[in-house]
N, C-alpha and C positions, 0 to 999 in steps of 0.2 A: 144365896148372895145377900151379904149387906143392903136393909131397906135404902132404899135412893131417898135422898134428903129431900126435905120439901124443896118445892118452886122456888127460883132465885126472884127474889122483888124485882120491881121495873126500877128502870134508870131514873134516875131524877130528873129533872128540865137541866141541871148544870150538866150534868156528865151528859146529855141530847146534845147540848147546846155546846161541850167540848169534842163529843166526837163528832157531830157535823162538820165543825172545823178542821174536821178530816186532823185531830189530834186524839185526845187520850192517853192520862196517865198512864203507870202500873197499875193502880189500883184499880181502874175503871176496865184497861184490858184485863185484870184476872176477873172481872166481875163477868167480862163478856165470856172468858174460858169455861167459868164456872157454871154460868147457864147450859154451856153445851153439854158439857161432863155431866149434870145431873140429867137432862135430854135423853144421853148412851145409857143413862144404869136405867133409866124407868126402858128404855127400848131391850135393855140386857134382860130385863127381870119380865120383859111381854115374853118373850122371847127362849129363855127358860123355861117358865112356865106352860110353853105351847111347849116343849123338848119334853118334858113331864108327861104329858097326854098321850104321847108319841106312839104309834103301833107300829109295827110291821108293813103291814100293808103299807099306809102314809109315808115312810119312810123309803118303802120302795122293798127292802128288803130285812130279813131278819136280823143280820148282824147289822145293816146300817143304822136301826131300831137302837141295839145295843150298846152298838159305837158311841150313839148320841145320847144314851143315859151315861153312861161312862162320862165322858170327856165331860158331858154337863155337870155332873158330882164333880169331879177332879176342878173344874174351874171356880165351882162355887164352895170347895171344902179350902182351896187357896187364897181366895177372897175372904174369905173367914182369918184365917191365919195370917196373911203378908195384905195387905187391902190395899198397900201403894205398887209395890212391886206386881200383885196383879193389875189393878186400873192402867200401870204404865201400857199393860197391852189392851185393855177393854178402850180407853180413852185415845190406843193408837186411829188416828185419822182413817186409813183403809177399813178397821176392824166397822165401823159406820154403813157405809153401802152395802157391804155385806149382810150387817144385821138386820136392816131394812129388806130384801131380798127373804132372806129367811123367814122373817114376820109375816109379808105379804104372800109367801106360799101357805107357810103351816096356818096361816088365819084364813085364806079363801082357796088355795089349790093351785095359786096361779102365780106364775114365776114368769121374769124377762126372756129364762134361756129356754132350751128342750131339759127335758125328764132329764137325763141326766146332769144338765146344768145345774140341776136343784140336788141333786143327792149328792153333786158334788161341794156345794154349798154347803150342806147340812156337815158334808166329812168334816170341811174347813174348820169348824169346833174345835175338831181334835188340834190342829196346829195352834190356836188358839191356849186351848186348857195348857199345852207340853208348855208354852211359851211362855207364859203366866206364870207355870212351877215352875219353871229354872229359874226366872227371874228373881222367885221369891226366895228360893234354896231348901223349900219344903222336899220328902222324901216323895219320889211319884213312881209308877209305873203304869204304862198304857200302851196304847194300841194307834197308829194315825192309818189312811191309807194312803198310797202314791197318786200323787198325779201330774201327769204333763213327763215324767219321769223325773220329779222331784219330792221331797219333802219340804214345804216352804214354811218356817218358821216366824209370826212376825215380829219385829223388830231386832230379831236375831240372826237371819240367815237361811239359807236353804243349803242340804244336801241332793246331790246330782246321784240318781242310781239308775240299775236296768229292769228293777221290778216291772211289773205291768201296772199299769193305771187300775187303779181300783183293791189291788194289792195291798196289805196291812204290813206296816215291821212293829219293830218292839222298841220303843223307847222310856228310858229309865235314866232319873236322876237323880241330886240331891244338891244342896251346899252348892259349889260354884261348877258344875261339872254334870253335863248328863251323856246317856251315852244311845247311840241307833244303829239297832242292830237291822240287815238288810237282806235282801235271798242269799243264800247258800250261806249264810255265816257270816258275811262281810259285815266288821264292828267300827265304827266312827265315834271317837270319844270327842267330846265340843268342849271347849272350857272359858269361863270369864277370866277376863286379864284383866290386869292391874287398871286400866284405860275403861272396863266396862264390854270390852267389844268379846263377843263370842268367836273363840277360832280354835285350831283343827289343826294336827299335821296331817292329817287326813285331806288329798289333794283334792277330791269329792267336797267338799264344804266351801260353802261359797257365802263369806262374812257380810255382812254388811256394810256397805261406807259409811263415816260419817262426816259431814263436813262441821268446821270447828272454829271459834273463831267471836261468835255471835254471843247474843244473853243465852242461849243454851245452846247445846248438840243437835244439829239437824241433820236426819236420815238422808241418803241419797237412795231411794228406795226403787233400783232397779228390777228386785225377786217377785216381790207382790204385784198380781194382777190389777189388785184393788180397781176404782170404778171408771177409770181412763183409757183401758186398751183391751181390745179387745183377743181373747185365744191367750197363748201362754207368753212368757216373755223371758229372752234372756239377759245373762247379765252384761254387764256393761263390759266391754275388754278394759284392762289396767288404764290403758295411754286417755283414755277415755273419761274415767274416775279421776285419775290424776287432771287434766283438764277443766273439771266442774269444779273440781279443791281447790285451780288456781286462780277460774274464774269469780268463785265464792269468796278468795280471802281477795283479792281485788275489787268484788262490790261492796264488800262491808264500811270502806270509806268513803265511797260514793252518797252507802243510804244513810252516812252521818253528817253528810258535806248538804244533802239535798233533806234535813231538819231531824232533830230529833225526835219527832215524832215517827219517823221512819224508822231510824233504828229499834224504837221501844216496841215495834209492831212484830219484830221478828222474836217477839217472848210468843208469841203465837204459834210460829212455825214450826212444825213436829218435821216433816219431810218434804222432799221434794222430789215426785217422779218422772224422771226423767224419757222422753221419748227421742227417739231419731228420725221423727216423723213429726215435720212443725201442722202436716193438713190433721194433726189426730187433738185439734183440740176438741175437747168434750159440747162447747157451744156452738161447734161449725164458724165459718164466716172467716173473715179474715182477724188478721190478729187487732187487739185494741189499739186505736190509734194513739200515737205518740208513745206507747211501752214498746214498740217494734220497729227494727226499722227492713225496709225493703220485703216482706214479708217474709223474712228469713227465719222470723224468732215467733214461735203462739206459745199461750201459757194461758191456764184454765184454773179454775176451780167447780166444788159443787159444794151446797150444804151442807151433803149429808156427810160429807169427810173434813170437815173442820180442823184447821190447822196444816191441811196438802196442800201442793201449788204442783198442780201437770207443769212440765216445762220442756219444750223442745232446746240443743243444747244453743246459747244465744252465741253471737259473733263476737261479742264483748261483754266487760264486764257493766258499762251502762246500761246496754240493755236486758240481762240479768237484776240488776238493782230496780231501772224500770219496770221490770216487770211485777216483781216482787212488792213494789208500792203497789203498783195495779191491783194483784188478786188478791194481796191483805188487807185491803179496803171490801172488795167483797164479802171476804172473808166475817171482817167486821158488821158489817151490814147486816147481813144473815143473821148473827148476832145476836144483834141489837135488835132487831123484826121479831123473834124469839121472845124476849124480854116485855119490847113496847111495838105493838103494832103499827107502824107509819101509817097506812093508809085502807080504804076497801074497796080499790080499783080492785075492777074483774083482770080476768085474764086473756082479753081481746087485743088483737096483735094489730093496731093503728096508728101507734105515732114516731113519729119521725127523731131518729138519734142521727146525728152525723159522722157516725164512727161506725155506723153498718148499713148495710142495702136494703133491707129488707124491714115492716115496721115490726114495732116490738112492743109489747105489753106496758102497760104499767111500771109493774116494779122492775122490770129489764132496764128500763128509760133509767129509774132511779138510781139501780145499782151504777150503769155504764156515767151516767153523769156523778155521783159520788166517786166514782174510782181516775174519769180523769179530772176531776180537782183536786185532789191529790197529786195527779202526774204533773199539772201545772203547775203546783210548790215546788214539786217536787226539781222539774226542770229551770224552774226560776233560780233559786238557791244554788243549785248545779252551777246554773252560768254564771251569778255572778261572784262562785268560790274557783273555779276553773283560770289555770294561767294558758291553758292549750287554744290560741285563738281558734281552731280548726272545732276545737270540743264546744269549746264555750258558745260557738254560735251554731253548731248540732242542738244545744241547749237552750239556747234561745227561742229556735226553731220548733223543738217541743214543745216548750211553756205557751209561745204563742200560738200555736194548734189548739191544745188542749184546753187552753182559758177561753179562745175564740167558741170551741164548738158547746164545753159550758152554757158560755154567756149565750148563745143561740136558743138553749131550753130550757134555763132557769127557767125562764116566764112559765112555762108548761107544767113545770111542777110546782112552781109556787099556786099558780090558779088553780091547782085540781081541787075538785070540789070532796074527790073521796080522804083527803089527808084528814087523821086524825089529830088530834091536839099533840097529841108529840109529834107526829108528823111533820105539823105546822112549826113546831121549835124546833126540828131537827133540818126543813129545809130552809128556814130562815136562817139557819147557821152559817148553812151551806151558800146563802147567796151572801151573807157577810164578807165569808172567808172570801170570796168570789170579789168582794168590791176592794178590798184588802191587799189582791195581785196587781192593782195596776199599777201600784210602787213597790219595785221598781219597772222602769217600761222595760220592753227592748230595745236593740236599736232598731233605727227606720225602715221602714219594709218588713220587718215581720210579722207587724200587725197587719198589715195590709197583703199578703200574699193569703195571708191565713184566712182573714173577712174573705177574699176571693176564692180560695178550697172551698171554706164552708158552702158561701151562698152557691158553688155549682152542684155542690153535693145536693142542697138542697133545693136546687132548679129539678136534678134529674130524679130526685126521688118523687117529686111531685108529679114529674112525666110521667114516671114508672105504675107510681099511685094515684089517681088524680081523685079528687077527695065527693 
């Protein structure tokens, strides 16, 4: 594999002091992607490198040994040759937890799932390397094995068969076209179209969606387990797909009406996987406040897949849009912590946020208060471009929640004694932006229902916790 570029610099104080303000150009968001992407290749190349060492025994079994020197040439002899067209899948978001997972076995023995969670891990390669060479159009030929009674390909698709889990077929391609052969003979040719999408008259093949519309193509990534759900997972039914494509081209004028800075956030977003299970966010608890309404909608992220957003399917398209400002404010953060260390709070679960029950760390406080100052622009601007009186004061209703429970724990993070000097620029920003919301107001009673959520929330947590 292509050596991983040096370290991307830190941020400057402006681009701290831009993206506190819960903004950020283009330039400063490619700077944030950038970080991450070189992050995946120094993790690709631990990672390889353990695949190198690889025996039998560690691997579990002889040909799983094989599998994983194969597929590891094959993905690093296309890296060599197509470097974008592979990175499209090395820098896919899912392809992240996964590699982390592999490192933390082949480096100490020990893995989240059982012994075969990990060998099936290791196969995952293989869909990897196949997915990388089609994309590139280089000539391949290899080996995957089945599982779940699938072949899942990322960014491309899965085929549905009746192999047995563990099972190997043959897959071969080249140019825009490759083809998998299955037990008894059964052949599935895949091809790129004019559009980029892989498909099949092969009723076994199961495309990917994408949704379209935004600064780039975003995955509707129903196939891949990736690090949100747990056991295997299927696809979405049509009416279903079609549903997120109407909800999606319906928020993209919401998250241009609620600032540009929103829109320019979705050059971030690779995918979005979708659950039908709102209790399966990855953070537990209930959903963020003011991104949801009636706890009908949760949506997650994690680090280590940069550029995902989990998402149960939302009731509308605000709360889609909402949500979406939510976790790419995470999203960003992460980031940025990468780049410029905010702070060196430990990770003791003590202090009080007003958007969950239970206390939370440090940098959980910082994350959860960064992502709704953002929902509070973001529902400000909402209301006051909305002609629907019924919406506009739903939007009210969120701005003043989310700026209230803010303004509740600025103070906590501006005091803490662990921020580092970007830290210190970056939550000074943050309370800027924050002095900034109070024009324009709501109208009457929103601020004050809101002062009254908060201080109960924070009467009973104090019951709950007494200090």
């Amino acid at each position: 594999m292509t050596p991983a570029a040096a370290p991307a610099p830190a941020l400057t104080a402006d681009e701290l002091r831009d993206l506190g303000h819960t903004d950020g150009g283009g330039a400063t968001l490619a700077r944030l992607a950038a970080g991450q992407h070189t992050r995946r290749l120094l993790l690709m190349r631990v990672l390889l490198d353990a695949i190198d060492e690889l025996d039998a025994q560690s691997a579990g079994t002889r040909l799983g040994a094989a599998l994983a020197h194969d597929h590891a040439g094959l993905l690093e002899a296309t890296e060599r040759a197509a470097p974008a067209a592979a990175r499209r899948v090395l820098f896919y978001p899912l392809t992240g937890p996964w590699a982390e997972r592999c490192v933390q076995w082949l480096g100490t023995g020990s893995h989240p799932g059982d012994g075969p969670g990990a060998a099936r891990d290791l196969a995952h390669l293989g869909s990897l390397a196949v997915a990388a060479a089609a994309r590139s159009g280089v000539g391949f030929a290899t080996r995957v094995p089945v599982h779940g009674g699938r072949i899942t390909l990322p960014t491309l698709g899965a085929l549905c068969c009746h192999d047995p889990d563990g099972s190997v077929v043959d897959v071969a391609g080249g140019g825009d076209a490759f083809t998998i052969r299955t037990g008894a003979g059964a052949r599935a040719e895949v091809r790129r179209d004019a559009t980029g999408a892989w498909r099949s008259r092969d009723p076994r093949w199961l495309p990917l969606h994408t949704l379209d519309g935004g600064p780039r193509p975003v995955l509707l990534d129903d196939l891949d387990r990736g690090p949100f759900t747990a056991g295997d997972r299927r696809a979405l039914p049509p009416e279903e797909r079609a549903r997120w494509s109407a909800l999606w081209r319906e928020a993209l004028p919401l998250l241009g009406l609620g600032g540009a800075a929103r829109s320019a956030e979705l050059a971030l977003l690779d995918c979005i996987v979708p659950t039908l299970d709102p209790a399966a966010a990855p953070t537990g608890g209930p959903p963020p406040g003011g991104a949801h309404t009636g706890g009908a909608h949760t949506s997650g992220t994690t680090p280590t897949a940069f550029g995902a957003v989990m998402a149960s399917t939302p009731p509308g398209p605000a709360q889609l849009a909402a949500g979406l400002a939510h976790e790419l404010q995470h999203a960003k953060l992460a980031a940025v912590s990468e780049l410029n260390p905010l702070h060196t709070a430990g990770p003791e679960h003590r202090h009080w946020a007003p958007w969950r029950p239970e206390p939370r760390p440090f940098h959980a406080l910082l994350h959860g208060t960064y992502a709704h100052l953002a929902l509070a622009g973001f529902w400000q601007r909402l209301a006051v471009a909305l002609d629907d009186p019924a919406g506009r004061d739903r939007a009210w209703a969120g701005h003043a929640r989310c700026f209230t429970q803010v303004g509740a724990v600025l103070p906590t993070l501006a005091g803490a004694r662990g921020l580092t000097d970007a830290g210190r620029v970056f939550v000074g920003a943050m309370a800027e932006r924050h002095a900034r919301l109070r024009d324009p107001a709501p109208p009457e009673g929103h601020l004050v229902r809101a002062a009254a959520y908060v201080e109960t929330a924070r009467t009973e947590w104090l019951r709950r916790h007494p200090r």
